[in-house]
N, C-alpha and C positions, 0 to 999 in steps of 0.2 A: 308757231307764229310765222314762223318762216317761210314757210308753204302758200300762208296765205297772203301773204305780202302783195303779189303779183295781181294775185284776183284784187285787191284792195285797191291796188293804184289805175287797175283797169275799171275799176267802179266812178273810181274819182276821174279816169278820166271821160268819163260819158257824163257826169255829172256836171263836169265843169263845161262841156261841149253840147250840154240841154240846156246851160245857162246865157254863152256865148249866143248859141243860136236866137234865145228868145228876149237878149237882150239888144241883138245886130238894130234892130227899126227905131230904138230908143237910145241909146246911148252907144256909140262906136268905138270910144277909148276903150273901155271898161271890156266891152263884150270881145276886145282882140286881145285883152291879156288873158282875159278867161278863155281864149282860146291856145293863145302860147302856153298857157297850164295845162291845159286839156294833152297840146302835142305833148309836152315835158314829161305828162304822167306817163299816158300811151307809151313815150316811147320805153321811158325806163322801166314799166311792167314787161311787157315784149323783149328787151334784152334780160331782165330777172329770169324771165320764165325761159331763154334761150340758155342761161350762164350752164 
C-alpha cells in the first residue's frame, strides 16, 4: 500500500484539478479550493515519491 500511495494522491490530484477547472465559469469559491487541493495533493505525491 505504500507504494501506491503516491500514484493515489497524483490521481486525486488531476481529479480535483478536472473539477476546479470545470467548475472555474460557475462557481469561483469552490473551484479555487479544489484547486488548492489539487496543489496540496500534487505536491505531497511528488515529495512521497522523492523521500
Amino acid at each position: 500500500m505504500r507504494d501506491f500511495l503516491p500514484i493515489i494522491l497524483l490521481a486525486v490530484a488531476g481529479f480535483l484539478a478536472g473539477g476546479a477547472y470545470s467548475m472555474w465559469k460557475t462557481a469561483r469559491g469552490p473551484a479555487v479550493v479544489l484547486a488548492a487541493g489539487a496543489v496540496l495533493a500534487l505536491a505531497g505525491g511528488i515529495l512521497w515519491m522523492s523521500w
